[in-house]
VEXZASE-486824 format. One line per 3 residues: their letters; for each residue x, y, z of N, C-alpha, C. Coordinates in nm, 3 decimals. Layout:
N
a	X:Y:Z:X:Y:Z:X:Y:Z ~ ...
//
This chain:
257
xxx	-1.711:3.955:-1.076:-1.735:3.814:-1.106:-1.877:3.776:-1.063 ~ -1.874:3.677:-1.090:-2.022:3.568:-1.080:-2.071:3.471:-1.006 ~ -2.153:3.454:-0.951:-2.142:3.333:-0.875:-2.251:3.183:-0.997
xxx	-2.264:3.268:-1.060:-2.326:3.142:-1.137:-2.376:3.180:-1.276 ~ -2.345:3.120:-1.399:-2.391:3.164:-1.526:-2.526:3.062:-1.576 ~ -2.566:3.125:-1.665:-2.732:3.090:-1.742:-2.633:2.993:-1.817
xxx	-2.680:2.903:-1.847:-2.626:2.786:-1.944:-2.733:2.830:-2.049 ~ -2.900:2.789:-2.016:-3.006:2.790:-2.095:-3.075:2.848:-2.031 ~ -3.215:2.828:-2.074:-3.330:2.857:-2.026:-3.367:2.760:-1.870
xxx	-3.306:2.718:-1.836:-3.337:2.579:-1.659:-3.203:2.513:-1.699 ~ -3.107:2.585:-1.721:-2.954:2.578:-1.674:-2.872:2.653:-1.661 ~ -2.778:2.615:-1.520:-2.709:2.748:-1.450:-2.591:2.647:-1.399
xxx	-2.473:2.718:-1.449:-2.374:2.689:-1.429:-2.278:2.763:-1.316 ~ -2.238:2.696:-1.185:-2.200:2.739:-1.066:-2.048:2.790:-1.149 ~ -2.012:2.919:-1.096:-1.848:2.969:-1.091:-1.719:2.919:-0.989
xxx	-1.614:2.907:-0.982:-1.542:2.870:-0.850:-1.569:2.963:-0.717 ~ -1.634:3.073:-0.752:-1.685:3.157:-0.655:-1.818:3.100:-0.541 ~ -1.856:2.960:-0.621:-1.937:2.968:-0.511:-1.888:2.803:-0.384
xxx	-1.751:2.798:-0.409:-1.655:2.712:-0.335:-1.722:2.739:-0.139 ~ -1.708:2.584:-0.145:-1.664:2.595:0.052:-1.843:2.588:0.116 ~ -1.841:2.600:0.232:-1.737:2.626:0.352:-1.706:2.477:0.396
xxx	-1.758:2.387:0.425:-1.775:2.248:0.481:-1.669:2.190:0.358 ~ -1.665:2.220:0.246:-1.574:2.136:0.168:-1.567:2.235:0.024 ~ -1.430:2.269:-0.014:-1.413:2.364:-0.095:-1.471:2.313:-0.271
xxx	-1.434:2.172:-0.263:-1.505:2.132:-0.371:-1.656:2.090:-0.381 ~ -1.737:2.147:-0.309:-1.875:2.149:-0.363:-1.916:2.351:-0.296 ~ -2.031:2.387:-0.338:-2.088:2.503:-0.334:-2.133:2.541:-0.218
xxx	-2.076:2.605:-0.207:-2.136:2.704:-0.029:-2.301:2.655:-0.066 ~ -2.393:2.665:-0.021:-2.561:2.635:-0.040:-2.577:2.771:-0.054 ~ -2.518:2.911:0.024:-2.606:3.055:0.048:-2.587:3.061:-0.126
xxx	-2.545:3.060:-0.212:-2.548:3.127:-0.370:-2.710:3.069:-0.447 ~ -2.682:2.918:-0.438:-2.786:2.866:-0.474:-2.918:2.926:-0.389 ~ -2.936:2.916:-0.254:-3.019:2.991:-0.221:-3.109:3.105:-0.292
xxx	-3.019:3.180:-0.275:-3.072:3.333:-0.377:-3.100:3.296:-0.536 ~ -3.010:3.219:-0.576:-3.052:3.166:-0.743:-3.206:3.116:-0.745 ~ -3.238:3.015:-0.625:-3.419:2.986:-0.639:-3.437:3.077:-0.608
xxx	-3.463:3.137:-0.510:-3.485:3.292:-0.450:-3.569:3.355:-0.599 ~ -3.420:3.409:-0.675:-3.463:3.472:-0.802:-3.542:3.405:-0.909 ~ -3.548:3.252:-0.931:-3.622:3.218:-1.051:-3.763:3.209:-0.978
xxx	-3.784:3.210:-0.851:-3.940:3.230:-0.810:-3.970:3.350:-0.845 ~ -3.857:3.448:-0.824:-3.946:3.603:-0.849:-3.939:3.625:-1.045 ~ -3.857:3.588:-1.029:-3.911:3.604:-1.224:-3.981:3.523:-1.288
xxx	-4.026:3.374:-1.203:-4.148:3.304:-1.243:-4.269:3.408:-1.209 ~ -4.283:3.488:-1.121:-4.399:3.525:-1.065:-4.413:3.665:-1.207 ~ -4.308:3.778:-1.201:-4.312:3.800:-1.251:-4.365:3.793:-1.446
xxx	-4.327:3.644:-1.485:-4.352:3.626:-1.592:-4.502:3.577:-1.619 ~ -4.596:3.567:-1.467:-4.688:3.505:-1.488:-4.772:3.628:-1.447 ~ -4.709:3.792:-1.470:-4.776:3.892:-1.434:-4.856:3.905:-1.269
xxx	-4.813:3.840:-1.204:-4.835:3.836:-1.097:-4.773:3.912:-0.994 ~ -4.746:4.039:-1.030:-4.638:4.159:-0.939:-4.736:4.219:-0.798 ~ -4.858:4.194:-0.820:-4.932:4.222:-0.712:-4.919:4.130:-0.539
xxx	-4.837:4.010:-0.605:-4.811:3.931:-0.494:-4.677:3.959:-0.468 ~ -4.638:3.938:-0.303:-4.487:3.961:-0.262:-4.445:3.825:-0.205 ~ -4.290:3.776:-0.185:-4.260:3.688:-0.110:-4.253:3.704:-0.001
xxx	-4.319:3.579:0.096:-4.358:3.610:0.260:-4.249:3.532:0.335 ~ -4.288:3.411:0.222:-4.159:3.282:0.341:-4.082:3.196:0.177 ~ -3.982:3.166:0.256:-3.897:3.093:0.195:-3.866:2.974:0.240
xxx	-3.898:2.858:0.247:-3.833:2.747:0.305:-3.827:2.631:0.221 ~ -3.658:2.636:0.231:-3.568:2.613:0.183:-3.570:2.423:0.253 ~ -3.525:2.346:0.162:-3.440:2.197:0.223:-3.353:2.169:0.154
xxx	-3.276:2.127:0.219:-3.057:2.089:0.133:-3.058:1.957:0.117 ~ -3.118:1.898:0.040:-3.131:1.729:-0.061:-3.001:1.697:0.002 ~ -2.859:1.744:-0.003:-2.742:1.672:-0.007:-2.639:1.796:-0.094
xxx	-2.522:1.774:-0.086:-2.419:1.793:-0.130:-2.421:1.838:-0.276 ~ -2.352:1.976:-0.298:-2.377:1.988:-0.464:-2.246:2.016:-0.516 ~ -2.210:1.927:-0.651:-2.014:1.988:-0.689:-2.060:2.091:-0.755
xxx	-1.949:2.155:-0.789:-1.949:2.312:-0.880:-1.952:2.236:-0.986 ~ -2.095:2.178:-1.032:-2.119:2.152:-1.199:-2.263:2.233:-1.193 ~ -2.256:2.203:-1.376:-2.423:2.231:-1.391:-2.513:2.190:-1.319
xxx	-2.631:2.281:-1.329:-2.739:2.197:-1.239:-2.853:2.267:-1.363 ~ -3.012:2.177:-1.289:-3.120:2.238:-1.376:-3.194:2.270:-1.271 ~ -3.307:2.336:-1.321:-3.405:2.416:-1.210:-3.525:2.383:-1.302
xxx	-3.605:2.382:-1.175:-3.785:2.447:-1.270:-3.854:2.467:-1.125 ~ -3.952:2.551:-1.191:-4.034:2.582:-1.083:-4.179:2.572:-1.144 ~ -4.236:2.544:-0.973:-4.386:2.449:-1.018:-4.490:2.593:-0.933
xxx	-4.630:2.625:-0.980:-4.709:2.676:-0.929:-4.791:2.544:-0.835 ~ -4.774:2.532:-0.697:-4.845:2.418:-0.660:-4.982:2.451:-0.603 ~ -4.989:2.619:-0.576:-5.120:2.642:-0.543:-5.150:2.736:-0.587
xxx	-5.240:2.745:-0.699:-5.264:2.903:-0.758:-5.376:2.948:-0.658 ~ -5.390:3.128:-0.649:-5.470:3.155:-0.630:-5.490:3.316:-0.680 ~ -5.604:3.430:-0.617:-5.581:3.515:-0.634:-5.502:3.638:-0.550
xxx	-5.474:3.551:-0.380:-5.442:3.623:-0.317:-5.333:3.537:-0.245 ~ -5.313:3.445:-0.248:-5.268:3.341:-0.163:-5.188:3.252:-0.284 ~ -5.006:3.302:-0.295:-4.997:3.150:-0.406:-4.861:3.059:-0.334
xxx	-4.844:2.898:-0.359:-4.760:2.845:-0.328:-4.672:2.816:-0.425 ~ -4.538:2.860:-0.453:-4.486:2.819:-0.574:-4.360:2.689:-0.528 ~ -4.314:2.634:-0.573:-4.232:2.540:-0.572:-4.071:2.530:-0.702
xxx	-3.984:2.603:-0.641:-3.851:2.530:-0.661:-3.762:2.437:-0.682 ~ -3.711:2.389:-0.751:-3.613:2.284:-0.725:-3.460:2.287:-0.809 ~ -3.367:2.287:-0.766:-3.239:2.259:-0.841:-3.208:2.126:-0.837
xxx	-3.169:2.068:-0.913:-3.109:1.956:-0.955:-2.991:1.921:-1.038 ~ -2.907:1.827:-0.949:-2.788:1.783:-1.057:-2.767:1.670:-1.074 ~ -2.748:1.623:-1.223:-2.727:1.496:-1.282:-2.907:1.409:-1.242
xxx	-2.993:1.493:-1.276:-3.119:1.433:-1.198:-3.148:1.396:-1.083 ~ -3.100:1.462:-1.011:-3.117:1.442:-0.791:-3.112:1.560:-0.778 ~ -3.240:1.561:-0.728:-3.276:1.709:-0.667:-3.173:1.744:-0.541
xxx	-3.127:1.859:-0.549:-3.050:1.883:-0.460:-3.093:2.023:-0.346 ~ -3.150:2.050:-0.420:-3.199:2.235:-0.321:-3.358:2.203:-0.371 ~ -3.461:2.218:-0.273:-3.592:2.243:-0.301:-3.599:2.405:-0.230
xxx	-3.705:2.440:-0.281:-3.796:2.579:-0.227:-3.925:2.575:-0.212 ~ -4.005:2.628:-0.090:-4.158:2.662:-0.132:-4.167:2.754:-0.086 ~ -4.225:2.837:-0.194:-4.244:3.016:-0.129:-4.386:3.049:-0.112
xxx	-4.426:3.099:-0.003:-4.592:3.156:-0.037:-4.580:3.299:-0.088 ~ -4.627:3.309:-0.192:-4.661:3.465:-0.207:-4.763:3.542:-0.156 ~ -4.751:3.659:-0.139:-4.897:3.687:-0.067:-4.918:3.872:-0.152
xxx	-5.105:3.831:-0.176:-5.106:4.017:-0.212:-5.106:4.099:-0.115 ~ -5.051:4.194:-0.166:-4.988:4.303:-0.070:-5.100:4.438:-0.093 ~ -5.107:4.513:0.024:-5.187:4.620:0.032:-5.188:4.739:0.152
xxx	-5.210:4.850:0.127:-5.116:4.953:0.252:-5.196:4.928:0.381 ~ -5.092:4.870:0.444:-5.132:4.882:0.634:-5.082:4.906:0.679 ~ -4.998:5.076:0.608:-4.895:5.131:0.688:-4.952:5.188:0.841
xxx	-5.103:5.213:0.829:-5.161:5.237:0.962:-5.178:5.177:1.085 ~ -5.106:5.040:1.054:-5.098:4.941:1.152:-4.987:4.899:1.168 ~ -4.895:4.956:1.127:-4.740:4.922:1.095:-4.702:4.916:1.242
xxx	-4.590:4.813:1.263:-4.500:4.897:1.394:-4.437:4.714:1.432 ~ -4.328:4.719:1.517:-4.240:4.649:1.570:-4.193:4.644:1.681 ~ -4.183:4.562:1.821:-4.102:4.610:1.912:-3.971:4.574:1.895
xxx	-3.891:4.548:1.777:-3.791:4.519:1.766:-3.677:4.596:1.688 ~ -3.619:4.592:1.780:-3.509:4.742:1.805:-3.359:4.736:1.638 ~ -3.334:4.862:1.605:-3.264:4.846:1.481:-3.094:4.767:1.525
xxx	-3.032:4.730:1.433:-2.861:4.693:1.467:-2.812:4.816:1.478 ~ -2.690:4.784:1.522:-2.589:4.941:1.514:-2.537:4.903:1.341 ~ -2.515:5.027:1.314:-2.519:5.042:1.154:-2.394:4.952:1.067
xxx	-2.374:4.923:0.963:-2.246:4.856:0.920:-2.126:4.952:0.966 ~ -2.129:5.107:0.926:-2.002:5.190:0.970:-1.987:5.136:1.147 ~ -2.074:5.118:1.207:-2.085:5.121:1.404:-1.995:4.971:1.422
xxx	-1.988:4.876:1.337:-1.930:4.733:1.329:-1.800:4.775:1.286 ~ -1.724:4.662:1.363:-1.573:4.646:1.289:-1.574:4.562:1.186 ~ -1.440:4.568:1.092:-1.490:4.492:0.971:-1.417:4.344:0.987
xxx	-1.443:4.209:1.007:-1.414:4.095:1.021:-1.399:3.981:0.848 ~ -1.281:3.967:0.886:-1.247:3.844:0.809:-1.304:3.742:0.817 ~ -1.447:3.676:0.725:-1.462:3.541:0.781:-1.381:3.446:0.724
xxx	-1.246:3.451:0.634:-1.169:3.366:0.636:-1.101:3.252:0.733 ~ -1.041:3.402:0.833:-0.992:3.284:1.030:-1.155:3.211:1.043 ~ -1.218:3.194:0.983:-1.282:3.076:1.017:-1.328:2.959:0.893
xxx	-1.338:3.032:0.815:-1.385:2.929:0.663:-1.319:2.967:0.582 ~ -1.291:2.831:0.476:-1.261:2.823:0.377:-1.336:2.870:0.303 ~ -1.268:2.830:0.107:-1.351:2.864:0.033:-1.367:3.044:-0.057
xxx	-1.376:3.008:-0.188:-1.425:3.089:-0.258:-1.556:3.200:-0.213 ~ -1.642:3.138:-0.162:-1.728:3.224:-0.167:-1.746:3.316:-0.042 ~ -1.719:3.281:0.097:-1.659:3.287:0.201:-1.579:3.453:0.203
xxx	-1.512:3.386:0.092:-1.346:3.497:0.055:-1.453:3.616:-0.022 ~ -1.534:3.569:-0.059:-1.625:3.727:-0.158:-1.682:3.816:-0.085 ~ -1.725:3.813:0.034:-1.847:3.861:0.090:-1.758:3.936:0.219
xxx	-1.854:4.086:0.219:-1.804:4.197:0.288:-1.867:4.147:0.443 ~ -1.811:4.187:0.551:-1.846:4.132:0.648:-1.817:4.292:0.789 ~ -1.882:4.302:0.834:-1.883:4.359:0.981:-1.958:4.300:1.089
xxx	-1.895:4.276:1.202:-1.921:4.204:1.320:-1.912:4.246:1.445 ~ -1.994:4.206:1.518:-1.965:4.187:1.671:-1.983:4.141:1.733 ~ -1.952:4.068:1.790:-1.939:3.909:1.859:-2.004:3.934:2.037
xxx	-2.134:3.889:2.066:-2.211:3.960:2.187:-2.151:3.894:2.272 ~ -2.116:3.721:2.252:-2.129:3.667:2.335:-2.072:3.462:2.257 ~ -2.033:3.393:2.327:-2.045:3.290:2.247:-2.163:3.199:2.202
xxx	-2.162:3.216:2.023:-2.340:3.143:1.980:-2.421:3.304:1.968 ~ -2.365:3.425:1.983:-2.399:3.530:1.970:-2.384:3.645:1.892 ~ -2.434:3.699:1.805:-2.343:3.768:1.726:-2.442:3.852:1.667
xxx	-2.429:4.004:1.608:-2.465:4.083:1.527:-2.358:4.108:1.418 ~ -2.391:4.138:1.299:-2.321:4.152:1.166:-2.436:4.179:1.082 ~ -2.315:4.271:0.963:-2.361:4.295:0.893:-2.288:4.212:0.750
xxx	-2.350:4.169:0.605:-2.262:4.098:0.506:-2.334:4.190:0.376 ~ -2.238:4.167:0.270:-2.226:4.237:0.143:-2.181:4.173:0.066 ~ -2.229:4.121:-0.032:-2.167:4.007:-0.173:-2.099:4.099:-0.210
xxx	-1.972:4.030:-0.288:-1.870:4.113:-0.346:-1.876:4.049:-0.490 ~ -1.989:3.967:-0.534:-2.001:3.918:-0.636:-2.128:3.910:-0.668 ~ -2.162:3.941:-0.852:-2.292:3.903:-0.840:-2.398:3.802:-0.879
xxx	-2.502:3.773:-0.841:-2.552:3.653:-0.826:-2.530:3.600:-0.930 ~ -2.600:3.651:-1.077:-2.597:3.535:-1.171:-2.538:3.683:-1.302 ~ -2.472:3.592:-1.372:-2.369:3.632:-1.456:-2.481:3.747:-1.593
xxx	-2.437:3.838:-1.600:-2.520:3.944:-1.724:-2.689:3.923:-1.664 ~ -2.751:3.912:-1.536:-2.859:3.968:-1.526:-2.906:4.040:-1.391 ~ -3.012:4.117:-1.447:-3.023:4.153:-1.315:-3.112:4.062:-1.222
xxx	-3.095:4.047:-1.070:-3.200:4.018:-0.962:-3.194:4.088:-0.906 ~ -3.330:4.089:-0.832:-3.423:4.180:-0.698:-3.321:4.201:-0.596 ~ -3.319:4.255:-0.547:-3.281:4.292:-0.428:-3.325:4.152:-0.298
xxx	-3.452:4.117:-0.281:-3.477:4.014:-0.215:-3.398:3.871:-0.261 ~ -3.330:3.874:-0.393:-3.267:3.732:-0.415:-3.115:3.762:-0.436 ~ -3.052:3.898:-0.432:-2.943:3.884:-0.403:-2.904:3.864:-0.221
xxx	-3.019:3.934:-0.119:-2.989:3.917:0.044:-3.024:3.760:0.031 ~ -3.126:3.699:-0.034:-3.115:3.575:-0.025:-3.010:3.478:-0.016 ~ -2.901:3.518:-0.115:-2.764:3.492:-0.147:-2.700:3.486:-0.012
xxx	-2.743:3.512:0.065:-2.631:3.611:0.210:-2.702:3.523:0.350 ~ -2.834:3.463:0.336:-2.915:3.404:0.413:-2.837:3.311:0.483 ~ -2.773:3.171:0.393:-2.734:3.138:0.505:-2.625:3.140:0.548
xxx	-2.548:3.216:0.550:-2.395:3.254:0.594:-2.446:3.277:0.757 ~ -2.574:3.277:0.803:-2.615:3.318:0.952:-2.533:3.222:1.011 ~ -2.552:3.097:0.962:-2.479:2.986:1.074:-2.322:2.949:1.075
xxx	-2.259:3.008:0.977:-2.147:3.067:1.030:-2.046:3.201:1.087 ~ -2.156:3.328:1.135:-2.120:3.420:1.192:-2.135:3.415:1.317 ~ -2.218:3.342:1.407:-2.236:3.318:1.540:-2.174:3.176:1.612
xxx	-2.039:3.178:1.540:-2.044:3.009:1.615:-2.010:2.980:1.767 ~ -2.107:2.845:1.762:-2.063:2.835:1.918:-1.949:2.723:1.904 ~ -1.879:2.703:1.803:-1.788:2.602:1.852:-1.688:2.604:1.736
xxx	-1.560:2.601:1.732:-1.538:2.589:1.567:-1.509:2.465:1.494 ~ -1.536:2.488:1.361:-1.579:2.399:1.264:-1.484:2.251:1.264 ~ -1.364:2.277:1.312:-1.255:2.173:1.331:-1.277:2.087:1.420
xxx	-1.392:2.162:1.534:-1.412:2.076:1.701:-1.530:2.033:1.637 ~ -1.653:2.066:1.599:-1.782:2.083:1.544:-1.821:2.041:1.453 ~ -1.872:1.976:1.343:-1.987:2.018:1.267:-2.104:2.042:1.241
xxx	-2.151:2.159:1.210:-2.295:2.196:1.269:-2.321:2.267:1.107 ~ -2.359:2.194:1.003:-2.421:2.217:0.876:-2.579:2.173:0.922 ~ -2.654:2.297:0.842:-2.803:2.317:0.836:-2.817:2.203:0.714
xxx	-2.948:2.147:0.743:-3.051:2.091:0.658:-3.135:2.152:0.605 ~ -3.194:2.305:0.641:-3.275:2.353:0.619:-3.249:2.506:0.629 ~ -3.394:2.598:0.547:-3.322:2.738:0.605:-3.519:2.766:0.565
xxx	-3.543:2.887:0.658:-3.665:2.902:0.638:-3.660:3.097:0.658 ~ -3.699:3.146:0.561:-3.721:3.273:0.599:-3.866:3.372:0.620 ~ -3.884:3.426:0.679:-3.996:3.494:0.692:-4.023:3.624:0.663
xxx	-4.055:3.702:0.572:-3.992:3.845:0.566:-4.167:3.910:0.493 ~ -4.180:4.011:0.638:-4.245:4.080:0.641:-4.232:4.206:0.507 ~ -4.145:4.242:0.450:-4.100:4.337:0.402:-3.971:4.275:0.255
xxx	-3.979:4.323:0.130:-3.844:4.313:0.057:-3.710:4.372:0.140 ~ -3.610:4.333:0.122:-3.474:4.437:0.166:-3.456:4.539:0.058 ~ -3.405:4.607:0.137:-3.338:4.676:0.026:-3.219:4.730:0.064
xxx	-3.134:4.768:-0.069:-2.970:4.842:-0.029:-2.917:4.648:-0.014 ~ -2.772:4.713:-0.078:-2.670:4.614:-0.045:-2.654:4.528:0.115 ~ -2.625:4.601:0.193:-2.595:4.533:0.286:-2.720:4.441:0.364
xxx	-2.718:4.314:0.456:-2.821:4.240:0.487:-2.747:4.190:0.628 ~ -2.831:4.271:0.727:-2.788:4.259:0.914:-2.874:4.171:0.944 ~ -2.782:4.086:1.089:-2.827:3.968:1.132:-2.832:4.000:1.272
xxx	-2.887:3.957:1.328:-2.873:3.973:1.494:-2.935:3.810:1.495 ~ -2.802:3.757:1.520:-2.814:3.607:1.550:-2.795:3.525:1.669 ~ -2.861:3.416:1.683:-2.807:3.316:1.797:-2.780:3.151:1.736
xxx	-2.662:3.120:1.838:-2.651:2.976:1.772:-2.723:2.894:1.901 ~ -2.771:2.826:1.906:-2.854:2.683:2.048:-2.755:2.503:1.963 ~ -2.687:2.469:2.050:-2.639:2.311:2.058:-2.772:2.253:2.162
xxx	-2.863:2.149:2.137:-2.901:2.072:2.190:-2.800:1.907:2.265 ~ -2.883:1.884:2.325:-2.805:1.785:2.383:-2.820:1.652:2.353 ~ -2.871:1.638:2.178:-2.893:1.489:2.167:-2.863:1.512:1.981
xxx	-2.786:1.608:1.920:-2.700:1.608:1.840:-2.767:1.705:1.692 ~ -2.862:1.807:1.766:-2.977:1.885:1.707:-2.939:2.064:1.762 ~ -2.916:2.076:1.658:-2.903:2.248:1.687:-2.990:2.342:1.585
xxx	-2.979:2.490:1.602:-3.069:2.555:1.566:-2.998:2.697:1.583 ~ -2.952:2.755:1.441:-2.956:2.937:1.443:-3.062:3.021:1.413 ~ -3.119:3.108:1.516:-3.184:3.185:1.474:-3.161:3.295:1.463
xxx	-3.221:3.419:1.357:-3.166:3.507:1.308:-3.286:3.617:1.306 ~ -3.260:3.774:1.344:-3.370:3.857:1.308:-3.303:3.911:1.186 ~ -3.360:3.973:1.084:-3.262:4.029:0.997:-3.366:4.182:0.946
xxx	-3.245:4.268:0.907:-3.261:4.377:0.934:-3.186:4.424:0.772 ~ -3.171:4.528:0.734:-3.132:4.633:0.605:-3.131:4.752:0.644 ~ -3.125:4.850:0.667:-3.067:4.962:0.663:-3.161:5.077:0.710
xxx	-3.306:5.005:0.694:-3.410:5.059:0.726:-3.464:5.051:0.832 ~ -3.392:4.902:0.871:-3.437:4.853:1.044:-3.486:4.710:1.006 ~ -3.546:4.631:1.119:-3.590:4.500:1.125:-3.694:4.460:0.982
xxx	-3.680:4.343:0.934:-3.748:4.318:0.802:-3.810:4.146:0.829 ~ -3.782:4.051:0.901:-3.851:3.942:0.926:-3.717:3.828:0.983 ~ -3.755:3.714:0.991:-3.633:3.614:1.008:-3.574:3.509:0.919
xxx	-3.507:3.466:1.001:-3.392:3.306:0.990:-3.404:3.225:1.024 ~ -3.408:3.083:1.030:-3.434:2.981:1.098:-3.369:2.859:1.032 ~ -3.244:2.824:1.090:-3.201:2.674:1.054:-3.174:2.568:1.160
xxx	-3.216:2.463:1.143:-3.174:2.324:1.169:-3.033:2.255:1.164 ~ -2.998:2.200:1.270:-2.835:2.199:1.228:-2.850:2.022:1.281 ~ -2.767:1.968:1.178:-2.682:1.814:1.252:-2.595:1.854:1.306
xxx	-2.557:1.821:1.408:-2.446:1.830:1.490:-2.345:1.708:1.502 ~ -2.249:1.710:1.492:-2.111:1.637:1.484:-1.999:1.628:1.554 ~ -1.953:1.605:1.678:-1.831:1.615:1.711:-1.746:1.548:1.589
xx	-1.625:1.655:1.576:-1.512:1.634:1.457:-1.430:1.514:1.585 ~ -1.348:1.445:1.501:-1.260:1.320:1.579:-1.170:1.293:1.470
//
């Protein structure tokens, strides 16, 4: 199955697959995610621009989206030859609901300068495999392959795997299907559960030194509650190869009553 079909050319129609978590009748946000994700890289693509890679992603959540149509377009807001800013947006019923701004950047070998002090996950086989159902609802929730290990509370390493794919009869990159998987971070580390809690992101920002590659997309996460109703998951994320860049969301915080 699908998590979302081409209507047209800047229309995409959400599946029941992309249900939950905060409320089963509107769209998890991680699907849409990866959907801009992908129309930036096949904007770039179509503008022959393969010499540039995606560096950052940051993402803002307008509000609430139902499983209807939506439209998209994407804007070049800063051309250049080495340096570009592109701009995203989904929209439904005309209210923007998901923005994006990605910098692209040209890429060139500095494998001679390569290196990280940041250490690999234990592998998806080294994880047990976890249901994130006992904690969320939802269609989309229910799709996605999961291994975990829980460090600590607000702590967590995992690994996730779509069991569906992004958009219906096409292909995407590898970088916009893990996109898909991005923000499921802030519900694998919780520090509180969702019944006592609500702690939905406003935002998601990624940084990635490197494309992913291979199916699976590892998190070595933390959740932080502030004390004036402001929280924050951060995430290193990793593929199969080892560490690849980060995560970063913003959370409202809610005591449930």
């Amino acid at each position: 199955m699908a998590y979302f079909e081409r209507r047209g050319e800047w229309e995409f129609a959400p599946t029941q697959q992309t249900a939950g978590a905060w409320n089963v009748k509107e769209q998890h946000i991680a699907p849409a995610i990866g959907l801009l994700a992908h129309l930036v890289d096949t904007d770039r693509a179509a503008r022959g621009r393969l010499d540039l890679r995606i560096g950052r992603l940051s993402y803002d959540i307008l509000g609430p989206i139902p499983i209807e149509p939506m439209q998209a377009e994407v804007v070049v807001v800063r051309p250049g030859r080495a340096v570009e800013l592109v701009e995203a947006v989904l929209s439904h019923n005309d209210r923007p609901a998901l923005r994006v701004r990605a910098w692209l950047l040209r890429t060139f070998d500095s494998a001679g300068i390569a290196g990280t002090p940041i250490g690999p996950l234990p592998t998806p086989a080294e994880l047990a495999p976890f249901d994130p159902t006992t904690l969320w609802a939802g269609d989309f929730i229910a799709s996605i392959e999961v291994r975990r290990h829980e460090l600590e509370t607000g702590a967590a390493q995992f690994w996730l795997r779509a069991g569906d794919v992004l958009l219906d009869d096409e292909e995407v990159s590898p970088l916009a299907r893990a996109a898909g998987l991005f923000d499921v971070a802030n519900g694998m580390a919780v520090r509180a559960l969702p019944e006592q809690v609500a702690f939905p992101n406003v935002d998601l920002t990624a940084h990635l030194r490197r494309a992913p590659a291979g199916e699976w997309v590892g998190f070595d996460t933390r959740v932080t509650f502030g004390a004036h109703g402001i929280g924050q998951t951060s995430s290193v994320l990793h593929d199969e190869h080892g560490p690849l860049g980060t995560v970063n969301q913003i959370l409202a915080l809610a005591v449930q009553r």
